[in-house]
C-alpha positions as CSV (number, residue, x, y, z in Angstrom):
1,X,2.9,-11.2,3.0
2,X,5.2,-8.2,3.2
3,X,3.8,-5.2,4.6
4,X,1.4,-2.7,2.9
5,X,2.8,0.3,1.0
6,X,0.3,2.9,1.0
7,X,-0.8,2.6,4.8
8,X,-3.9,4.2,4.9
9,X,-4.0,8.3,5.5
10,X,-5.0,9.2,8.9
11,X,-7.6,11.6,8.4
12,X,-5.8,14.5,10.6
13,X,-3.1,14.2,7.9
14,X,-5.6,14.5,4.7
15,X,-6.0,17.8,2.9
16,X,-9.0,19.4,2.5
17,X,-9.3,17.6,-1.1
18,X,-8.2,14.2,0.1
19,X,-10.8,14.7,2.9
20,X,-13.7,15.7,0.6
21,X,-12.9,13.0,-1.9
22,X,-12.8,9.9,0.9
23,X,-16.4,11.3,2.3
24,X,-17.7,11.2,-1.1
25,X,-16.5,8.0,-2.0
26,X,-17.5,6.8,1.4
27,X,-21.0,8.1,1.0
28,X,-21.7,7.0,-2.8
29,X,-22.6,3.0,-3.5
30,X,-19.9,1.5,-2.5
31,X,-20.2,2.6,1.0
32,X,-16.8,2.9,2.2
33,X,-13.6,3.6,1.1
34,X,-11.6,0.2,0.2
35,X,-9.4,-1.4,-2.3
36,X,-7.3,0.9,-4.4
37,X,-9.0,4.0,-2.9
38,X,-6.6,4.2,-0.3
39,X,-3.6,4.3,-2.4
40,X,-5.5,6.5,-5.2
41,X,-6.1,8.8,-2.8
42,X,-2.2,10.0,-2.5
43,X,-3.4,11.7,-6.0
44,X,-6.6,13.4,-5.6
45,X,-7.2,13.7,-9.5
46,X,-6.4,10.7,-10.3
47,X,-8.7,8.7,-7.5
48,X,-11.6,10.9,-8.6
49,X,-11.4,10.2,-12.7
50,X,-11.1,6.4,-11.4
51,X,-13.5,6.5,-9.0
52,X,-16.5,8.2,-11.7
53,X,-14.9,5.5,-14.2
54,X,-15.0,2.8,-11.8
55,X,-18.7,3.9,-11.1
56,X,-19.4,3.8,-14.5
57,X,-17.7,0.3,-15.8
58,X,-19.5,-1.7,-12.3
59,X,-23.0,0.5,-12.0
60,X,-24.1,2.1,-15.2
61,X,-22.6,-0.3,-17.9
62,X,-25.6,-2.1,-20.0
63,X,-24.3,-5.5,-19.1
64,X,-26.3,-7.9,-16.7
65,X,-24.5,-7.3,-13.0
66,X,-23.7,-11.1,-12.8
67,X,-21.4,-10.7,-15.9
68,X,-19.9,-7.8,-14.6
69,X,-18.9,-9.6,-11.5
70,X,-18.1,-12.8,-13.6
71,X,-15.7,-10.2,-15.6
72,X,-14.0,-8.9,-12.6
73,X,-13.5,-12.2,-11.5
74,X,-11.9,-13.8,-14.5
75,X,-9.6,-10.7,-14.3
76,X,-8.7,-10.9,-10.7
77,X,-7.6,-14.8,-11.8
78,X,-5.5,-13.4,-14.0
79,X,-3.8,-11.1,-12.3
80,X,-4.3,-13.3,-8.8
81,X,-5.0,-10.3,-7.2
82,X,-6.0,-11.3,-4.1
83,X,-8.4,-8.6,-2.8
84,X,-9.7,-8.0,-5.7
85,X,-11.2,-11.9,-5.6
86,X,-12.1,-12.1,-2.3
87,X,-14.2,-8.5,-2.4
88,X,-16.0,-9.1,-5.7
89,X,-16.9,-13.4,-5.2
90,X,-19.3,-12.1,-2.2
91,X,-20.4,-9.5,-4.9
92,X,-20.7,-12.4,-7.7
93,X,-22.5,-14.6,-5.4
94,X,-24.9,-12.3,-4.6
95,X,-25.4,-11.2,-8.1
96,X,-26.6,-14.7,-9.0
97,X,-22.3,-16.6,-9.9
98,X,-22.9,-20.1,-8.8
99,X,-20.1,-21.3,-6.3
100,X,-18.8,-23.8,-8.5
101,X,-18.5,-21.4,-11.0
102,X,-16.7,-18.8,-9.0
103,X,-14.6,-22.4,-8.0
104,X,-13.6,-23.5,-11.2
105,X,-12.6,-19.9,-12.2
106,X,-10.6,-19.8,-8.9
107,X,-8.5,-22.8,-10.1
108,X,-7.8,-21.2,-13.8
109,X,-10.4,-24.2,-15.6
110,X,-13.3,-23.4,-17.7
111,X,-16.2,-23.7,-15.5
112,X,-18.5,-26.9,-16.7
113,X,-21.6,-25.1,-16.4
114,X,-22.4,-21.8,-17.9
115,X,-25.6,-20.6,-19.2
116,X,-25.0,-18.8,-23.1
117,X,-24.3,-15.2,-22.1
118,X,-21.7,-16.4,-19.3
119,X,-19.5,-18.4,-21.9
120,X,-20.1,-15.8,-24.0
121,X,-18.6,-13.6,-21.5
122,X,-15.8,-16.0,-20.3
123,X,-14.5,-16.9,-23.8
124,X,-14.2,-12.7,-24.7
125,X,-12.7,-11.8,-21.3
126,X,-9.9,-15.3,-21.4
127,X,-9.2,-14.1,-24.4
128,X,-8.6,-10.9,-24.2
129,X,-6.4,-11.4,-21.4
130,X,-4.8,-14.1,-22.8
131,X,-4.2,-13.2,-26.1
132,X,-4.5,-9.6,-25.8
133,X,-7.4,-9.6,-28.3
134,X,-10.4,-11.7,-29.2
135,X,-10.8,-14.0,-32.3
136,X,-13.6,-12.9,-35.0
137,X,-15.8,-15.8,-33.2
138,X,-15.5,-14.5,-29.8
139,X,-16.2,-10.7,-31.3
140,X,-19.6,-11.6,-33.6
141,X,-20.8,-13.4,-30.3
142,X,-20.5,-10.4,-27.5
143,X,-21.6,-8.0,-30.6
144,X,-24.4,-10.5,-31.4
145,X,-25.7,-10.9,-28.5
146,X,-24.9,-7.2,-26.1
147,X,-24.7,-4.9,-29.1
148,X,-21.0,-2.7,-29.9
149,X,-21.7,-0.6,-26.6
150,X,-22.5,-4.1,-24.5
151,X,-18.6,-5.0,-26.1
152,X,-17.3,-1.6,-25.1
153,X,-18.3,-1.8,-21.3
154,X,-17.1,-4.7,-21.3
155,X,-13.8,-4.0,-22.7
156,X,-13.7,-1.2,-20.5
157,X,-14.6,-3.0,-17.5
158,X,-11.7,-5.6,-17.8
159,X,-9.2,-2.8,-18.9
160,X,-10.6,-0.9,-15.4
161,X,-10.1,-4.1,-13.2
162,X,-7.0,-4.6,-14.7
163,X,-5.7,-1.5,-13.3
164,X,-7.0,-2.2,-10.2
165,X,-5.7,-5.6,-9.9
166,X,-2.0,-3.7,-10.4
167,X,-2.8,-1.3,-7.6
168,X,-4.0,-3.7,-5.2
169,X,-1.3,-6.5,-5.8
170,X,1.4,-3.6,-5.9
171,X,0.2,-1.7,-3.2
172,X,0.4,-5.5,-0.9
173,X,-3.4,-5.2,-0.1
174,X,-4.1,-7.4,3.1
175,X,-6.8,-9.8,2.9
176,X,-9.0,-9.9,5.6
177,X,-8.0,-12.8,8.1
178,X,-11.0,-14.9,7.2
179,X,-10.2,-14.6,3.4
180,X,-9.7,-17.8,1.3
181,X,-6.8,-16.5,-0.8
182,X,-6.7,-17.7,-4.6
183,X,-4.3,-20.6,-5.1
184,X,-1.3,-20.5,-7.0
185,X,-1.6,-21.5,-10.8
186,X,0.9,-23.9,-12.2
């Protein structure tokens, strides 16, 4: 892989707002600044909208936290952003994801197994990125079963992971050297 293009900012060379924004990301839940912090943080602003929205769509959104992570990583398929898998599949794992499912969405198939509210989930999130919208079915069944706001974070969430997934895969985010990266899709 080519080399990085935001290398991370020495912290001699941060201003006092880059500074103060890294030690608060660094001391809130996700206990370290990683991912698309460390380009975001060339634009002080701009990180620290994305990082209260990105604290919003993965901690305080009314959905269960395994469908969150099951969101995220539908979207990093997508978008085979590479960091963006490998971080939250740990995080899915832990949340409850079976491997197998985290497998099957790793090789772009419909997992075989999901309970109701995961292929609920999976059908409105493949569509959406697929089609760039959801069929009345797919809508009435996230509505039915989370409510409008369950349909908003969620919509939210894949939107917000979207834009990550750009960052990352523009910005050449390395993988850590024990990192399975996703396979190619034919």
């Amino acid at each position: 892989m080519a080399d990085v293009r935001f290398p991370a900012i020495p912290r001699a060379e941060m201003s006092a707002e880059q500074t103060a924004l890294y030690d608060r990301i660094a001391s809130g839940p996700r206990a370290g600044v990683r991912g698309p912090y460390n380009a975001l943080l060339r634009n002080p602003e701009l990180c620290s909208l994305s990082e209260q929205l990105g604290g919003y769509v993965r901690y305080r959104n009314s959905l269960p936290n395994k469908l969150k992570e099951m969101a995220i990583l539908l979207t990093a398929r997508h978008w085979t952003a590479q960091y963006e898998w490998y971080a939250h599949r740990m995080i899915g794992e832990k949340e409850g994801l079976a491997p197998v499912l985290c497998d099957a969405i790793a090789a772009g198939e419909r997992p075989a197994t999901m309970d109701d509210d995961q292929s609920i989930v999976f059908d409105f999130v493949t569509q959406t990125l697929r089609r760039h919208g959801v069929d009345d079915a797919a809508f009435a069944r996230m509505k039915n079963r989370f409510g409008e706001r369950g349909v908003l974070d969620l919509i939210y969430l894949v939107g917000h992971y979207c834009t990550v997934a750009f960052i990352l895969n523009i910005d050449r985010h390395p993988l850590p050297p024990d990192a399975t990266p996703l396979p190619t899709l034919a």
